[in-house]
Phi, psi and omega in degrees: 000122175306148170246127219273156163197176174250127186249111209260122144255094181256151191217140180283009134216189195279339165285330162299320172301336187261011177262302180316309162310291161333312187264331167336297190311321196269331182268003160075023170277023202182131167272321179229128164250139174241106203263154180230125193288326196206115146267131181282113177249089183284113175226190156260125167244192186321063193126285222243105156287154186220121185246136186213134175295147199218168178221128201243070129021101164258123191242140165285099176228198180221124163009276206303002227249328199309330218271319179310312146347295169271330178295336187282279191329284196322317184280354183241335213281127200300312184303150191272337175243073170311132167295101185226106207241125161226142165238140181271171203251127169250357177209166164177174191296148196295309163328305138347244155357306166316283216314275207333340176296310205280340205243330189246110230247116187262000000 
């Protein structure tokens, strides 16, 4: 049994997010990405708070899959530092859980 997670991402508009969202999905690292258009992201940057509109990425995936994730992301992605985050999933519907196994190629 695979160990399942969410890999929490933002990008600075929706296109990049849905170039991103694609090719995961088509490379079979994430069965589902699910984009939220517009997040408020208040940080530090060099220095400098910054508050910025953000487009924010749930990607369904499984662990062994993360290191592949990133290398995608990192290759598509505009930030010199991309938010690329996994949290594990510690429980879900079973069903659920089948799919995402069935859709991400280990």
């Amino acid at each position: 049994m695979s160990e399942y997670a969410i890999v929490l991402i933002t990008t600075p508009d929706e296109e990049m997010a849905a170039k991103i969202a694609k090719s995961l999905v088509k490379n079979q690292l994430a069965a589902c990405v699910s984009i939220i258009p517009q997040v408020r992201s208040i940080y530090r940057w060099e220095g400098e708070i910054c508050d910025d509109n953000e487009v924010q990425l749930i990607v369904k995936t499984v662990t062994e899959v993360f290191d592949q994730v990133q290398r995608v992301v990192k290759d598509i992605h505009s930030y010199d530092i991309p938010e690329i985050m996994l949290l594990p999933i510690e429980n879900g519907s079973e069903d659920y859980l089948q799919w995402i196994d069935n859709c991400v190629s280990i």
